[in-house]
C-alpha positions in Angstrom: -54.1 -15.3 49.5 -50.9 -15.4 51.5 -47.9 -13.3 51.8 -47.0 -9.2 51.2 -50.2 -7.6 50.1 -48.7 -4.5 48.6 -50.9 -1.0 48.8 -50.1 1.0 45.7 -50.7 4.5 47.9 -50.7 7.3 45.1 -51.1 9.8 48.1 -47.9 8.9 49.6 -46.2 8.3 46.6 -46.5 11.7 45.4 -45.5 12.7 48.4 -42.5 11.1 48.5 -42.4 11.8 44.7 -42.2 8.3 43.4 -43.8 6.6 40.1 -47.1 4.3 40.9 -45.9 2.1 38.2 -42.2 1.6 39.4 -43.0 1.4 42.9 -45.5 -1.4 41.8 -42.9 -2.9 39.5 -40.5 -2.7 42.7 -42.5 -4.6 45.4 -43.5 -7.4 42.8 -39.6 -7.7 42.2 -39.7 -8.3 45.7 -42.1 -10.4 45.8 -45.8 -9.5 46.5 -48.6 -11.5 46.3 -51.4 -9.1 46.1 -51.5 -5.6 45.1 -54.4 -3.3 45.3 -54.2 0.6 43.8 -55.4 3.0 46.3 -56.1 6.4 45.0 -58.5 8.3 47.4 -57.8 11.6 45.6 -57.4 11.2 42.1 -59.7 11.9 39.7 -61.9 8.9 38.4 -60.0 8.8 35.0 -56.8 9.3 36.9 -57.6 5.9 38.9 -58.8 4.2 35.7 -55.9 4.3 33.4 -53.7 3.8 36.5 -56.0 0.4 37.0 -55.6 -0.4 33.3 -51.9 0.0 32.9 -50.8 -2.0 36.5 -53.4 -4.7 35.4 -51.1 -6.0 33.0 -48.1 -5.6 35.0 -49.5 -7.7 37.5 -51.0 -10.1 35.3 -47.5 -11.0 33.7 -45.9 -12.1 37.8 -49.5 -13.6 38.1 -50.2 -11.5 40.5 -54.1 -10.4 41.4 -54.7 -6.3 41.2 -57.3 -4.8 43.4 -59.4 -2.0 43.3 -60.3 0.3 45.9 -63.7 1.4 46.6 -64.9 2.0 43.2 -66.8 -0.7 41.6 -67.3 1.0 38.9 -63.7 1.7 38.1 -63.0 -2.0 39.2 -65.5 -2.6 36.4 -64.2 -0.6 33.7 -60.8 -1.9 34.1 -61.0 -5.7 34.4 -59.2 -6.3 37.7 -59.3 -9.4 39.1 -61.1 -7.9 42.5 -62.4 -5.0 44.3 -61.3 -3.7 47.8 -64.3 -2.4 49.8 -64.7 -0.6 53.2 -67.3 -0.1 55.8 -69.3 2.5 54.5 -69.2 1.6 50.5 -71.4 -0.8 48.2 -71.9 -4.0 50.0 -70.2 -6.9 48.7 -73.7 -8.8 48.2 -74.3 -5.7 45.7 -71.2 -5.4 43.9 -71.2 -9.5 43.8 -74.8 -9.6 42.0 -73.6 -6.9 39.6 -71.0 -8.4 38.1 -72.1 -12.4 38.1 -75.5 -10.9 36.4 -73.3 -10.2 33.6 -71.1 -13.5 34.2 -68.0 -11.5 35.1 -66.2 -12.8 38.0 -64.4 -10.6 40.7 -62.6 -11.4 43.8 -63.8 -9.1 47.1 -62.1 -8.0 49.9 -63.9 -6.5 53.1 -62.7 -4.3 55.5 -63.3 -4.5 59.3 -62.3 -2.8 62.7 -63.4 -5.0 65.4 -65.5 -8.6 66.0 -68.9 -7.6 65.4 -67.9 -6.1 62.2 -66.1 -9.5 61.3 -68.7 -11.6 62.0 -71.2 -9.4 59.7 -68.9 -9.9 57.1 -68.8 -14.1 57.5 -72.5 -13.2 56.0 -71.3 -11.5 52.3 -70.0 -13.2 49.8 -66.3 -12.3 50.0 -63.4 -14.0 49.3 -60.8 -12.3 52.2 -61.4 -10.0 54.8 -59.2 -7.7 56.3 -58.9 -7.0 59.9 -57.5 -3.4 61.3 -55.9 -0.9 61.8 -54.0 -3.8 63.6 -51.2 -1.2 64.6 -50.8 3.0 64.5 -51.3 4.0 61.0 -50.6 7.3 59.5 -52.2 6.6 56.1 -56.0 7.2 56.9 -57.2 10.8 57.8 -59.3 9.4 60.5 -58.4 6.0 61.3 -60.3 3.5 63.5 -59.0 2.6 67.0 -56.3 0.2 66.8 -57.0 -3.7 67.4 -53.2 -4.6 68.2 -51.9 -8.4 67.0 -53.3 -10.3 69.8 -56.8 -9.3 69.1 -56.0 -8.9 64.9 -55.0 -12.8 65.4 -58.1 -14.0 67.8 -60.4 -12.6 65.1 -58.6 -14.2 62.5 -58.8 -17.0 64.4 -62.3 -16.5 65.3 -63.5 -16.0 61.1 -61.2 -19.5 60.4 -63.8 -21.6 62.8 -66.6 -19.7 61.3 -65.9 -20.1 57.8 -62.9 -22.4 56.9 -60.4 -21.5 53.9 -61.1 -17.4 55.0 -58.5 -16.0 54.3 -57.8 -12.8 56.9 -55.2 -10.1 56.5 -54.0 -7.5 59.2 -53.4 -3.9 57.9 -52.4 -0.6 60.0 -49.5 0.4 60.9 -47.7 -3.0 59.9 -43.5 -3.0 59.1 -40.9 -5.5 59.7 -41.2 -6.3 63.3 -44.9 -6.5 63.4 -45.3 -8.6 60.4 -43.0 -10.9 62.6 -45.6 -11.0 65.3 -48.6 -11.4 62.8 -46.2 -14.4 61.2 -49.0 -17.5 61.4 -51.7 -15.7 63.0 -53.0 -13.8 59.8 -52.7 -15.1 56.1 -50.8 -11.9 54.7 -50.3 -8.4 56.1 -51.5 -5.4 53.7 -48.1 -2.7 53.6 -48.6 1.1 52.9 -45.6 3.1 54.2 -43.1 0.4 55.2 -42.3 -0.1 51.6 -42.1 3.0 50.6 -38.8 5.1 50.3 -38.4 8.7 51.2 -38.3 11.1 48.5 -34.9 10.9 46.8 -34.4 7.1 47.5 -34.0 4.7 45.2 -37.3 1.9 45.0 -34.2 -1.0 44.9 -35.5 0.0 48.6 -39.3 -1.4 47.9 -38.0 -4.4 46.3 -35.4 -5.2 49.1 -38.0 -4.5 51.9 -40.8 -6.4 49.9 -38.1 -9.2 49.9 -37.3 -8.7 53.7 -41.6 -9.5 54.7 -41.9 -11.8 52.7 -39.2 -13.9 54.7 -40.7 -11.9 58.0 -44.1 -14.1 57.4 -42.3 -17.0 55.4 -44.2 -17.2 52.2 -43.2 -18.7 49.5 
C-alpha cells in the first residue's frame, strides 16, 4: 500500500452535495491507490449497495475498496478489506471469521498514539494507520493530534517491529502536509482536501488526487 488513500466521506459529500460514485470515479482519475467508503450515518442497506456498486469501479483501476467498521457489510459485499477502529471487532475476530469460511480480506487498524501501535503489531493486520496526524474536522470527537514528527517515529517504530508494515498518516492531511509525511509514512488517507465545495466541479478531486500523488511521489 503506497500513495493517496482516498476516504469516500458520504457525510461531507452530501454536505457539499456531491455524488459518492463520481467523487470516487474522480480521485481514481487522479490516481488513488486505496479507497475505503465511510458512511457513519447511513443506513446499513444505504452502505451496502454503495459497497456493492464502488466495488466494481474500483476493481476495473485495480484498485482495493475498503470498508469501514462494519464487517458484516464488508462481508456482504465482497470487498477486498475492512477498515477498523479502536473500539470495533478486533482484527483477530474479524480475521478468524472470514478465513473459517476461506474468504480472504485485507485489515486496516486504527491508532492514536505508541502504545496503541504496538498492540496492534499483535493482530493480524495488513496496514495500520496512525492519527489524527494533523487537525481534522471530520470526526465528531477526534483524538489529540500526533503531528508528522511523531506520525513518522511511530511509523518508523512499527517498520523495526514488523518489517513490510505498511503505516498510513490520516487527520487533517492536504497538500503541504503530505509533503512533510513524503517518505516517512507509506500513503496518507485524504477526507476533505479532495473534496470540492458545493457547486464545484469534481475535475477538482481528480486534479488534487493528481497533485498528492506527486506531493508523496508515487507511482
Amino acid at each position: 500500500m503506497r500513495g493517496l488513500y482516498a476516504i469516500v466521506d458520504t457525510d461531507l459529500l452530501t454536505a457539499r452535495g456531491h455524488d459518492p460514485m463520481a467523487f470516487a470515479r474522480a480521485a481514481l482519475d487522479g490516481g488513488a491507490s486505496t479507497v475505503q467508503l465511510r458512511a457513519k450515518h447511513l443506513e446499513g442497506a444505504e452502505t451496502l449497495a454503495l459497497l456493492r456498486v464502488l466495488g466494481p469501479l474500483c476493481k476495473a483501476s485495480g484498485v482495493p475498496l475498503f470498508a469501514n467498521d462494519r464487517a458484516d457489510l464488508a462481508w456482504l459485499a465482497g470487498v477486498d478489506g475492512l477498515h477498523v477502529g479502536q473500539g470495533d471487532v478486533r482484527p483477530t475476530e474479524v480475521r478468524a471469521l472470514f478465513e473459517a469460511s476461506g474468504r480472504r480480506l485485507r485489515i486496516g487498524l486504527s491508532t492514536h498514539d505508541e502504545a496503541q501501535a504496538d498492540a496492534a503489531l499483535a493482530e493480524p493486520i495488513d496496514y495500520l494507520a496512525i492519527g489524527p496526524v494533523f487537525g481534522t474536522t471530520s470526526k465528531e470527537r477526534p483524538d489529540p493530534t500526533v503531528g508528522a514528527e511523531r506520525a513518522v517515529a511511530i511509523a518508523r517504530r512499527v517498520r523495526e517491529r514488523r518489517p513490510g508494515m505498511p503505516v498510513v498518516a490520516i487527520g487533517g492531511i492536504g497538500l503541504d502536509e503530505a509533503r512533510a509525511l513524503r517518505g516517512g509514512v507509506d500513503a496518507v488517507a485524504v477526507i476533505g482536501a479532495l473534496v470540492p465545495e458545493r457547486g464545484a466541479s469534481l475535475d477538482l478531486t481528480r486534479d488534487r488526487a493528481r497533485a498528492f500523488v506527486d506531493a508523496l511521489g508515487a507511482p
